[in-house]
C-alpha positions in Angstrom: -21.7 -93.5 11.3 -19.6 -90.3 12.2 -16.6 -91.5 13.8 -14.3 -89.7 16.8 -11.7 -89.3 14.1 -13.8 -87.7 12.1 -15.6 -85.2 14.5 -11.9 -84.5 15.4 -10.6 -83.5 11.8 -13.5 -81.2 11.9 -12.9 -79.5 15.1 -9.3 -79.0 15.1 -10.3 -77.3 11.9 -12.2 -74.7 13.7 -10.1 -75.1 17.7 -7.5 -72.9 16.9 -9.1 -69.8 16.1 -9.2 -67.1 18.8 -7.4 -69.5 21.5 -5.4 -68.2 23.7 -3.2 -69.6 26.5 -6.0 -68.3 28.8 -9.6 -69.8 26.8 -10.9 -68.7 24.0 -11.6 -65.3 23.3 -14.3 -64.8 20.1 -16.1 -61.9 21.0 -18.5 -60.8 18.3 -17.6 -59.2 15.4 -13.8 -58.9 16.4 -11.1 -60.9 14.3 -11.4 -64.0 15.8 -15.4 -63.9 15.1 -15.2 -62.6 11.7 -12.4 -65.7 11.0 -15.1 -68.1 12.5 -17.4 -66.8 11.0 -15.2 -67.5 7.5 -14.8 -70.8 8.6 -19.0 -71.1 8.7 -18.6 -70.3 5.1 -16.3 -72.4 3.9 -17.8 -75.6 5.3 -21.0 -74.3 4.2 -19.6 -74.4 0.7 -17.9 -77.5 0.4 -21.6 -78.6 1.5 -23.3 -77.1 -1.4 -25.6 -75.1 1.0 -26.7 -71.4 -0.3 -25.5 -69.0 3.0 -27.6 -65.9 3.5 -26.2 -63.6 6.1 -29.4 -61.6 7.4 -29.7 -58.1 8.8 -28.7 -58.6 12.0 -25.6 -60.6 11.2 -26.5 -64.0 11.6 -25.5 -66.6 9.4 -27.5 -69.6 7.8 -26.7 -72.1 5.1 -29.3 -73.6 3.3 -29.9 -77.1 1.5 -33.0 -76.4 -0.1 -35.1 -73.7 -0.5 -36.0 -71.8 2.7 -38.9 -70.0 0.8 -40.5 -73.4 0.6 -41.2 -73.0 4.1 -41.4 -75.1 7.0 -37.7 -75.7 7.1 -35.7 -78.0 9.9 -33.2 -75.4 11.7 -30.2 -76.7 13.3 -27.3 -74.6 14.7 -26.3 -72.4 17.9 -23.2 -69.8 18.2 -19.9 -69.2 17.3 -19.0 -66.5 19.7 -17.6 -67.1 23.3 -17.4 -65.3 26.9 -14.0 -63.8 27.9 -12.0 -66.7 28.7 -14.2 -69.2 27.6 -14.1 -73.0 27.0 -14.0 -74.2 23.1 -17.4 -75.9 23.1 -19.9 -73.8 24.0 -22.1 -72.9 21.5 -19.5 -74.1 18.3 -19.9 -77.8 19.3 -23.5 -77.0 18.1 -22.4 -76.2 14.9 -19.5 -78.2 13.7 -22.2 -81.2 14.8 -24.6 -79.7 12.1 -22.5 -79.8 9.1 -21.5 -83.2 10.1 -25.2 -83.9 10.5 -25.9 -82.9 7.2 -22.6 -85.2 6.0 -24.2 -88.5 7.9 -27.4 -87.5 5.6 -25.9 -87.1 2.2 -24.4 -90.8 3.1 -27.7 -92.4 3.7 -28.9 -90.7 1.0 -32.4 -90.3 2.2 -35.2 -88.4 0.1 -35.5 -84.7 1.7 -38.8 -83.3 2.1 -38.5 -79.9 4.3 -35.5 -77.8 3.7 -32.8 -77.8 6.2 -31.1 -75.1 7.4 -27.9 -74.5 9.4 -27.4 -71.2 11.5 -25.0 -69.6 13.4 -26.6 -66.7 15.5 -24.5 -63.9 16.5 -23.7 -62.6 20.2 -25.3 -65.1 21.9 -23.4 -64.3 24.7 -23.5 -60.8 24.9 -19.7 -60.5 26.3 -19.2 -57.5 23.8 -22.1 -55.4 23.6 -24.1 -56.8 26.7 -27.8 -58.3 25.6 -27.7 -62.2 25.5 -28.5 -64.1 22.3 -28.7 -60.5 21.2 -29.1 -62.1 17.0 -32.3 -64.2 18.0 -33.7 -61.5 20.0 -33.5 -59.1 17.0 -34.8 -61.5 14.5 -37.4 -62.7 16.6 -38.6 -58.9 17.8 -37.8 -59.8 21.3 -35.3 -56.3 21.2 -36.0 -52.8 20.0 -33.2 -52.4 16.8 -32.6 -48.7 17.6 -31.3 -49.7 21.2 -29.1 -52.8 20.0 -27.9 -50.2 17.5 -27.0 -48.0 19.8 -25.2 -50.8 22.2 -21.8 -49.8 23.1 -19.0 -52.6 24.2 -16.1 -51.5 26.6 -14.4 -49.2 24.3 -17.5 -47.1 23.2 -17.9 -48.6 19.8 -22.0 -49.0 18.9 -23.0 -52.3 17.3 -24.1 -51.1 14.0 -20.7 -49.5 13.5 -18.7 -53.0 14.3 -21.2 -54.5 12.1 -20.9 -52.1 9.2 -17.2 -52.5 9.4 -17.4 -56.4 9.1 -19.5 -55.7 5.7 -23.0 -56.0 7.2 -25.5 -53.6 6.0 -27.2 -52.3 9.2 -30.4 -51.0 7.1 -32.4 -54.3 7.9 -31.2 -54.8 11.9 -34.4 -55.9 13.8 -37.6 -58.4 13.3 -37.8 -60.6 10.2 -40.6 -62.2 10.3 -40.7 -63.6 7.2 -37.1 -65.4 7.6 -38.5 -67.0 10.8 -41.8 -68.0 9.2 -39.8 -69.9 6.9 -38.6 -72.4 10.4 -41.2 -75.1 11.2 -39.1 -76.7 13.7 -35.7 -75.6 16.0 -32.9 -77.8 17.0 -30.0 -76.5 18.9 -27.5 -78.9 19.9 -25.0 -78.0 22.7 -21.9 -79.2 25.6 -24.5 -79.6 28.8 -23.7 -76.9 31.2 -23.1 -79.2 34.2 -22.6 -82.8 35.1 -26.2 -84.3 34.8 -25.9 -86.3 32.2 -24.8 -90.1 33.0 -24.9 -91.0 29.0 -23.7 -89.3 25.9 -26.8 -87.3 25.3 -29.6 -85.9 26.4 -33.2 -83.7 25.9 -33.6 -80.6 27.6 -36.8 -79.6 29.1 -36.6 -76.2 30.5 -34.6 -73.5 30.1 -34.8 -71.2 34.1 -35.8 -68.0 34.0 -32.4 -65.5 34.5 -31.5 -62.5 33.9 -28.8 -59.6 34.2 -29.2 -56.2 36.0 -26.4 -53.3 36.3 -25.7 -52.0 39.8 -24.4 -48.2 40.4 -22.9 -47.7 43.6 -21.7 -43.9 44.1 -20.0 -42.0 47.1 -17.3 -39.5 47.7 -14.2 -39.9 46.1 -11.2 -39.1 47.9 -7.6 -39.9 49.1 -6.8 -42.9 50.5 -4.0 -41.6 53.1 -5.8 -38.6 54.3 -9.1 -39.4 54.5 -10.6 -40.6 58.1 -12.3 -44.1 58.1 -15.4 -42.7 59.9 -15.7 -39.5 57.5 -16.0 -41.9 54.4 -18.6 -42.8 52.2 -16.8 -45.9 49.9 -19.3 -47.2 47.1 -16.7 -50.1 47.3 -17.5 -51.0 50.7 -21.6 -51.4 49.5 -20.3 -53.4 46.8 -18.6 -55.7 48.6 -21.9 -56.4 51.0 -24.0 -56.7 48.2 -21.7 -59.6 46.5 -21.8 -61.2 49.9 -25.6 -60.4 50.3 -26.6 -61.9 46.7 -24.6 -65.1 48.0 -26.2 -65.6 50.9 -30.1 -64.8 49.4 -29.2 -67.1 46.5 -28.3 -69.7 49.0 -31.1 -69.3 51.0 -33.7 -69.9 48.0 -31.8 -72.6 45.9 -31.4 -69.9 43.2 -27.9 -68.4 41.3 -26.8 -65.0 41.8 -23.4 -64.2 39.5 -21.4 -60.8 40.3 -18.5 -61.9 37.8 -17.8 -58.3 35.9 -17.2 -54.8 38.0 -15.9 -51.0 36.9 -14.3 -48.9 39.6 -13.6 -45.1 38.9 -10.4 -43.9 39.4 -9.6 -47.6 39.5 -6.7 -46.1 41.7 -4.9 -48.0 44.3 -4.1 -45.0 47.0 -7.9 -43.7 45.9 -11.0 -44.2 47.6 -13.8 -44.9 44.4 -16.0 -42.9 43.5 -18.2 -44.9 41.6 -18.5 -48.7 41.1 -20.3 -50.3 38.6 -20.8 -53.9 38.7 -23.5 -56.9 36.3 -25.4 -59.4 38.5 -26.5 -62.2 36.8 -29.5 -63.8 38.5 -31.4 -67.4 37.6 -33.7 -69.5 39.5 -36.4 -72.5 38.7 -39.1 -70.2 38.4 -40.2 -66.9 38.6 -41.4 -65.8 41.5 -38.0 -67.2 43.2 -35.8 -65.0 40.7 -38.6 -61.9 41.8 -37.9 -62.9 45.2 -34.1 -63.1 45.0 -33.9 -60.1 43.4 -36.1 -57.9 46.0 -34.3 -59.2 49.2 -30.3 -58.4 47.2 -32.4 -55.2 46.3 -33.5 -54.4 49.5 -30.3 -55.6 51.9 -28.3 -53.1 49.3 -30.6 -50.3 49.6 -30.4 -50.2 53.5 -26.4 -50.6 53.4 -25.9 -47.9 51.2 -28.1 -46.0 53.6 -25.7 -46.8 56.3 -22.7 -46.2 54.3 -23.6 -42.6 53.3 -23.5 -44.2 49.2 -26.2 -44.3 46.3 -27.2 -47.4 44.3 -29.3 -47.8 42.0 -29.9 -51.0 39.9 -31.4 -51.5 36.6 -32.5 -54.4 34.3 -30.5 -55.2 30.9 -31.7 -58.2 29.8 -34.4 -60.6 31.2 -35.7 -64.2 29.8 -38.5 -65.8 31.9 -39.0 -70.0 31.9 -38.8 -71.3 28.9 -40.3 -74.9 28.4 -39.6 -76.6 25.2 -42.0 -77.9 22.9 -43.6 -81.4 25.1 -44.9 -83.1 22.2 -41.3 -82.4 20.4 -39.4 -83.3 23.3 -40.8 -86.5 24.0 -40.4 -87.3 20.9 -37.2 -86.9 20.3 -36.3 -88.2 23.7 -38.4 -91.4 22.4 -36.1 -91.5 18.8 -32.8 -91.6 20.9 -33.8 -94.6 22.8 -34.9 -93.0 25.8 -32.4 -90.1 26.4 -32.8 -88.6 29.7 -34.8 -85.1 29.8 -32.7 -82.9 32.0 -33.4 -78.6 32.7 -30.8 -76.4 32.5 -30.2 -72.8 34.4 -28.2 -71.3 31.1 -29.8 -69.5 28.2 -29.7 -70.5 24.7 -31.0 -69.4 21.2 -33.2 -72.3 21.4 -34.9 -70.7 24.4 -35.5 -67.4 22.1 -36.7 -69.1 19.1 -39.1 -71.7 21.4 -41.6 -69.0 21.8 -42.6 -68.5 17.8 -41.8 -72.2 16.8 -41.7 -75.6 17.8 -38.1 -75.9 19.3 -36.0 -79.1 21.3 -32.4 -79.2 22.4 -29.7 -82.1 22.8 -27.0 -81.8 25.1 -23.7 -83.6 24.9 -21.6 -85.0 27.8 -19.6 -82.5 30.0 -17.5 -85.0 32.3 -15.9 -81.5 34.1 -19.2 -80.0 34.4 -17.3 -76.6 33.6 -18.6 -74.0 31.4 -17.3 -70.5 30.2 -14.4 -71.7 31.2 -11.2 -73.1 29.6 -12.1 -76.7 31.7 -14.8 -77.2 29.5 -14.7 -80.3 27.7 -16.3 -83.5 26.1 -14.6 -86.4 24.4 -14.8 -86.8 20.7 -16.6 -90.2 21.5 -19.0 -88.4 23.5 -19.5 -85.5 20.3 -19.4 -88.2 17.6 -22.7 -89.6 19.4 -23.9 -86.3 19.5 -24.0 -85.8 15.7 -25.6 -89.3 15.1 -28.3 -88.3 17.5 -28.6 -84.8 15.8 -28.5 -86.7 12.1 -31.3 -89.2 13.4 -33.5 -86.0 14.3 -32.7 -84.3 11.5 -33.5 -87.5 9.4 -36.9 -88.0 11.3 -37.7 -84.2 10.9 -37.0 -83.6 7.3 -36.8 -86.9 5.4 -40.1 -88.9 6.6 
């Protein structure tokens, strides 16, 4: 049995990097990530599991052969949102390597290899694209546009990579790593407050997405110029915040403006440009098509009014993912009849579920907060995660 104490020792091993009396700030391939991504390494060691670092920077530590094929893959992310709680995504994998500790003790006879990963910028708070690792290993992005990514400052993502020590050459699909996986197991804090018990199953992942809005307009001075001789991007902004709200509301969906760029950024100037990210999610498609057309269209005919320009443009877009049924009830089965619960944020898992068979657990969030620094489980709760994660792993690859 993995005990609180011991899921503790482990964590507090890992807490402490990139925290910040605000969250956690571990941005991809920044000094925080690269010392997390040490930390990978060095339980990985102690482990005695072979750690491969692939072309598009993510990390995996073997135990056993991954050319043998049909390997049990366990892990999630080690990088965070701005401000971000300390569980989301790391929880994942501190719960692996003490997975894979619960396993050595019962000493069972391995047949598959097991892997542990860490994919990197999962969520795409430096350079943009969600679960931007698994995308490019799976071939779900073009590698000369993640190259080309820029974060805030204007550096590309093959020049932060090159200066961690990755060598760029192989950035996009591998198929061949990813024929190796036979099976996908992402553990992770639940998003939310649905779960009653320590642990669930997910079932779904919603379809979401993010879009960049443009609003333009006439710059000017803020003392001079006459409130009916203005055309203010800022003021078509601010109705289109209010206008995703209320169209979200209307159709039971999610609409997110939570990151904006005004130009001058001036206080005694009127903008002349705003740029802001709406994130978008729903149950199924057709209401995130829907929800996005009516915030499209109530924008369009304000900016009209306002004398302004917008213009709106997809970055990243992940339709309904459904994990693997047979998989999912099975595993639901194993744990004694674990709830099965959806969930409206994006994972790895939900990349890697469309090439191989692919299940999640989620662990106990009694704030419900996420990608925030409320976010929380008890070591309790976590210490029941990594039995439930050893008895799939034990099911998976030992019988």
């Amino acid at each position: 049995m993995t005990s609180p104490d011991r899921f503790a020792a482990l964590w507090r091993s890992l807490a402490p990097i990139g925290r910040t009396p605000n969250g956690y700030h571990r941005l991809s391939w920044t000094d925080a990530d690269l010392a997390c991504r040490e930390w990978f390494l060095d339980e990985a060691a102690d482990r005695g599991l072979r750690v491969q670092t692939d072309g598009n920077g993510n990390l995996w530590g073997w135990l056993g052969d991954p050319a043998d094929g049909d390997a049990v893959v366990t892990g999630s992310h080690l990088d965070s949102v701005p401000g971000g709680g300390g569980y989301d995504g790391p929880l994942g994998i501190v719960s692996a390597f003490l997975a894979l500790d619960l396993l050595a003790k019962r000493g069972r006879t391995r047949r598959r290899p097991i892997g542990v990963v860490a994919f990197t910028e999962e969520e795409g708070s430096r350079f943009g694209v969600a679960c931007l690792g698994s995308r490019l290993l799976t071939g779900a992005l073009d590698p000369q546009r993640a190259a080309g990514l820029r974060d805030r400052d204007g550096v590309r993502l093959a020049e932060a990579m090159k200066s961690a020590g990755v060598d760029t050459s192989g950035l996009g699909p591998d198929p061949d790593r990813l024929a190796r996986i036979g099976t996908f197991i992402e553990l992770h804090i639940e998003q939310g407050r649905a779960l009653a018990v320590p642990v669930g199953v997910a079932s779904a992942i919603w379809p979401h997405g993010r879009w960049r809005m443009e609003f333009t307009g006439q710059g000017n001075h803020a003392g001079t110029t006459r409130m009916a001789d203005r055309h203010d991007p800022m003021l078509t902004f601010a109705f289109a915040v209010l206008a995703a709200n209320k169209e979200a509301r209307l159709r039971d969906g999610h609409a997110t403006v939570g990151r904006v760029s005004v130009e001058p950024n001036a206080t005694n100037a009127i903008p002349s440009s705003v740029t802001a990210w709406l994130d978008a999610r729903a149950a199924d498609q057709s209401t995130v098509d829907a929800l996005l057309a009516a915030i499209e269209g109530r924008i369009t005919e304000r900016a009209t009014r306002d004398g302004t320009g917008f213009a709106i443009e997809a970055e990243s877009a992940s339709p309904v993912v459904e994990f693997h049924t047979a998989l999912r009830d099975r595993l639901a089965s194993l744990l004694g009849g674990a709830p099965v619960l959806p969930t409206g944020a994006g994972h790895d898992a939900g990349v890697l579920a469309a090439h191989v068979p692919t299940a999640m657990l989620f662990v106990r969030n009694p704030t419900g907060v996420s990608h925030a620094p409320e976010e929380s489980a008890t070591d309790v709760d976590c210490a029941a995660g990594v039995e439930a994660l050893a008895t799939v792993l034990e099911e998976l690859a030992c019988r």
